[in-house]
N, C-alpha and C positions, 0 to 999 in steps of 0.2 A: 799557721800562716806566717810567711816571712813577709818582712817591708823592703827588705832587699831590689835591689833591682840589678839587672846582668843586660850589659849592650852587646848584641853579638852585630858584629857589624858584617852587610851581604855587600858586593861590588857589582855592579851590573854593568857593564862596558857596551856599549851601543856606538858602532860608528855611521854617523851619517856624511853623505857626501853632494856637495851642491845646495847647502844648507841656504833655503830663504825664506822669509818672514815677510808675510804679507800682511800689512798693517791696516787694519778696517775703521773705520770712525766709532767714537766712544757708545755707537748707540745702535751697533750692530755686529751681526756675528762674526767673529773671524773667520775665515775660510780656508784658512793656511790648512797646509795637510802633512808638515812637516815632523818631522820625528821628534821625539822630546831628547832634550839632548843627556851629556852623560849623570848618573846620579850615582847615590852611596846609600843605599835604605837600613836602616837601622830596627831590628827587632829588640824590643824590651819586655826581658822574665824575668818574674820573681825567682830569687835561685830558694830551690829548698821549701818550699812552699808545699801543705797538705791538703789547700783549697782552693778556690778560686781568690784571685782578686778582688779587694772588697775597695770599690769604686764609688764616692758619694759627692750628687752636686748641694752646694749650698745656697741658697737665695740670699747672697748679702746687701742685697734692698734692706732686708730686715731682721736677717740672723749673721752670726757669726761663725767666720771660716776657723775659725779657732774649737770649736764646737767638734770636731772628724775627730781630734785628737785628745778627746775626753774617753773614747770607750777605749777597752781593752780587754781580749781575750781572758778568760782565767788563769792562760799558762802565763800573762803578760804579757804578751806581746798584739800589738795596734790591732783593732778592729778592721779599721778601711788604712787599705795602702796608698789609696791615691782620694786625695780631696780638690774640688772643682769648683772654682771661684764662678760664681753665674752670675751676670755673665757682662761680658765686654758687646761692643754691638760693632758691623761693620756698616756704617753709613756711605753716604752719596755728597758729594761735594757737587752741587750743579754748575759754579763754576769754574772747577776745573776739569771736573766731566771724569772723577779718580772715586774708585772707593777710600774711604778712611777707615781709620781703629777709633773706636770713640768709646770710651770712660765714664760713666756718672759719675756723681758725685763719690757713691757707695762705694763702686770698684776702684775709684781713684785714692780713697781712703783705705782702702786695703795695699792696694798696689805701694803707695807711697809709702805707707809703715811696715814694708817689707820686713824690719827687725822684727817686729813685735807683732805680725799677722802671720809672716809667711816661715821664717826661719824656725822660730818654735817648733813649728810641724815636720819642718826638715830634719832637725834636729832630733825627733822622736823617728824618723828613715821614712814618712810619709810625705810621696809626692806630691807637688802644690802643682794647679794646672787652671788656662785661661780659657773661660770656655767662649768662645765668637756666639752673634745670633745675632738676625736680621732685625732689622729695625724701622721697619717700612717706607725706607726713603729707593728701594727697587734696586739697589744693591747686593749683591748675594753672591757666594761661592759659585753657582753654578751662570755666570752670565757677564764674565771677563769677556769686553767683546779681543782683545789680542794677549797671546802670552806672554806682553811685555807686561801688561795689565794687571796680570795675573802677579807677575813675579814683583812687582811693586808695591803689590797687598800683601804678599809672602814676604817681603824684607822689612814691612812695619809689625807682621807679627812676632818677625825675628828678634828686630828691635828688642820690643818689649819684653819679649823673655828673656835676654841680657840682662836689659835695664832695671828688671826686677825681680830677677833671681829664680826663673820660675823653671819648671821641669817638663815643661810642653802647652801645647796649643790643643786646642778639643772645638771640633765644627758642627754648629749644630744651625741645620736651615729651615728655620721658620721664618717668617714673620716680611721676610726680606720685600714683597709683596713688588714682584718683579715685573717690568714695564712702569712701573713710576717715576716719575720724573725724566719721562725719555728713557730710560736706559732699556737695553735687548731685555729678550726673554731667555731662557736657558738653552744653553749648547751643550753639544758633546764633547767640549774639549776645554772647557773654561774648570771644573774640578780637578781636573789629572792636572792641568799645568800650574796651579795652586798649590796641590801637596807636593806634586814632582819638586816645585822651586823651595818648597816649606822645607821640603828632607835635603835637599841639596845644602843651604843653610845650617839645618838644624840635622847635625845627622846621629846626634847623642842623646837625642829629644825625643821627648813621646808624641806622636800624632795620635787623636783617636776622632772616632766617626760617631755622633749621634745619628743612627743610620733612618732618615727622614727627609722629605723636601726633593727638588728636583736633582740635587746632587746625588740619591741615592739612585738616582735611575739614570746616571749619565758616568759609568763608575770604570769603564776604559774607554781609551784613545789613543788611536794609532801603536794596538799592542800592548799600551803600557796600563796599567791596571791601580786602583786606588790603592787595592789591598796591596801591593809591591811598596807602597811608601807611607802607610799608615801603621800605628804597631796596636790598634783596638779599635772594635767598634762593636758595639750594643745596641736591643732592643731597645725604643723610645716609648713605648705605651705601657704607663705604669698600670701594673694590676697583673698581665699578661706576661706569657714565655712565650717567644717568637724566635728563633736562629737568624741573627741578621745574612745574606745572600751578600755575602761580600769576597769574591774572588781575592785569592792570595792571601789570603787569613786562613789561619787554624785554628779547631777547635777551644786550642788554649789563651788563644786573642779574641774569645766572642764572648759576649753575653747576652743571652736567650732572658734572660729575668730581669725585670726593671717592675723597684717597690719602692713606691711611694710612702714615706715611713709614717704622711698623717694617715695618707685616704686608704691605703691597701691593706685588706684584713690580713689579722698574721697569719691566719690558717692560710692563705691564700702565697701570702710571702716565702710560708716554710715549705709550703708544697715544691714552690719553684725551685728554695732553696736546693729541696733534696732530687728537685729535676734535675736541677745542672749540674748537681755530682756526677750521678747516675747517667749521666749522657756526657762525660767528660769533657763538659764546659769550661774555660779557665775565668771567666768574669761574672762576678754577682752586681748588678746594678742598685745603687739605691739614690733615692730625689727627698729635697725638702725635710732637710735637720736643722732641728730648733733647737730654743738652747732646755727643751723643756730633757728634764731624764728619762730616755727610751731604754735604757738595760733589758725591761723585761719584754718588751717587744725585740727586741735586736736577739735576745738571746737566743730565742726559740730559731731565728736563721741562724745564730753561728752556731749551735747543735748543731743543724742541719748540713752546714757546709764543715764545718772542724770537728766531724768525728765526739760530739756531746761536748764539746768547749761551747760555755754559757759566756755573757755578755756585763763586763761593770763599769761602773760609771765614778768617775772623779770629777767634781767641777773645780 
C-alpha cells in the first residue's frame, strides 16, 4: 500500500444560458431548477498501491488523531492512508437563519496545534481530513433552502481546510435532526449544490461521503451527480459489507466494509477485508482508534488486504 496520492483533474464545461436564481426564504425549499454552473472535479488515487485505502475515523472527544500513524505495515509503509478528525458539526444560527462550522473544544485543540496534530501525519504521506456531522439544531447537507446557501457553507468549509492545512472535507448526515428550529426538510437539490461549490473551491481536495441520512437519497440534480464531485464514499454500518449506490464512483472509490476496531469481531473484520479484494474494492473502512495497541487485531485485515503483510505498532 502506498500513502501517495495522485490528482487527476477531469473539466466538465456546462454552458447555460438565461441563468436565474430564485431565491426562497431560509426555511423553505428552493425551487430554482437552474443548472449548476461550470466546475473542475477532482479524482484522488493512491499511485502504486497493492490494496485498498486504509481510511480511519478518530473520535477526538477522547482519543488521539495522532494514534492512525502509530501502525505500520511490515514492509513499513503507513497502515491507513487517510486519518479523519471526527468530527466538526454544522449548526443553525437562528439568527441569522445560515448554517455554521462549529468546533468543540476537542476539534479545536486539534485544528489549532495543526504542527503537532496534523503535520506529523502529513509528514509520514497520510492524509489528515475534517469530518462535518449534524448536531441537531436542523441544519444539514441535505436542506440549503437556496444555492447561495449552499455555497456559503461550502466556503467556510473551504476556509478551514486552508486555515488548517488539511487534505479534504468528509459529510457525514446524522444527527442534523431536520425541521428544528424552523429550518426545511430535505430537497433534492441542496447536496449537489454543496459539493458542486465544495469541488469548485477545492478542486485538489478530497471530498468523501459517509454514504447515510437524507443526503444519500437526494444524490443528483439537474443531471449533475454527487459522485461527479466527491472522490470516496463508504459503507456507514460498522460490522457489515454493503457497496455504497453512489453514481459516478468506481469500484476503486468505494468502500463496502466498515469495522469498528472495538465492537467488530476480527473474524468478521477479515472476512470483509478479503471481500473487498476479491470484488475489487479500493477502500477499507475502519471507526474508533484508541490509543490502546490493536497490531494484532489490525493484522489479521492487513493480511487480508496486503497479500500476508501483518500489522506493528510504535507508540
Amino acid at each position: 500500500m502506498n500513502t501517495k496520492f495522485n490528482a487527476i483533474l477531469k473539466k466538465t464545461a456546462i454552458t447555460s444560458v438565461g441563468l436565474v436564481l430564485l431565491l426562497a426564504s431560509a426555511c423553505k425549499k428552493e425551487q430554482s431548477q437552474n443548472p449548476v454552473p461550470n466546475v473542475s472535479s477532482t479524482k484522488t488515487e493512491a499511485i502504486g498501491q497493492t490494496g485498498p485505502l486504509g481510511v480511519c475515523y478518530v473520535e477526538v472527544n477522547n482519543n488521539d488523531i495522532l494514534n492512525v500513524g502509530k501502525y505500520k505495515l511490515t514492509n513499513g509503509k503507513q497502515l491507513f492512508d487517510i486519518g479523519i478528525i471526527f468530527a466538526a458539526n454544522i449548526n443553525y444560527n437562528t439568527t441569522t437563519q445560515k448554517a455554521e462550522l462549529f468546533f468543540n473544544p476537542q476539534v479545536t485543540a486539534v485544528l489549532t496545534n495543526k504542527a503537532t496534530k496534523i503535520k506529523p501525519l502529513q509528514d509520514k504521506g497520510i492524509k489528515v481530513m475534517l469530518s462535518i456531522l449534524g448536531n441537531h439544531q436542523g441544519a444539514g447537507f441535505a436542506n440549503f433552502p437556496t444555492q447561495a446557501a449552499a455555497q456559503d457553507f461550502a466556503q467556510q468549509l473551504s476556509d478551514a481546510v486552508t486555515t488548517y492545512g488539511l487534505d479534504g472535507i468528509d459529510f457525514d448526515d446524522e444527527y442534523a435532526e431536520y425541521g428544528n428550529n424552523g429550518t426545511g426538510q430535505p430537497n433534492s437539490s441542496s447536496f449537489v449544490y454543496l459539493v458542486t461549490a465544495l469541488r469548485q473551491l477545492m478542486p485538489n481536495k478530497i471530498i468523501s461521503f459517509y454514504n447515510i441520512g437524507p443526503s444519500a437519497q437526494n444524490l443528483s440534480y439537474n443531471g449533475v451527480t454527487v459522485g461527479s464531485k466527491v472522490n470516496y464514499a463508504w459503507n456507514p454500518y460498522y460490522g457489515s459489507y454493503s457497496v455504497p449506490n453512489i453514481p459516478g464512483l468506481t469500484k476503486s472509490q468505494l468502500g463496502p466494509a466498515a469495522t469498528d476496531i472495538i465492537a467488530t469481531s476480527v473474524s468478521t473484520a477479515t472476512t470483509n477485508a478479503t471481500k473487498t479484494v476479491k470484488d475489487g474494492y479500493g477502500v477499507y473502512l475502519y471507526y474508533n482508534l484508541t490509543s490502546a495497541n490493536k497490531s494484532t487485531y489490525l493484522s489479521s485485515i492487513s493480511k487480508a488486504l496486503y497479500g500476508g503483510q501483518g500489522t506493528t505498532y510504535t507508540p
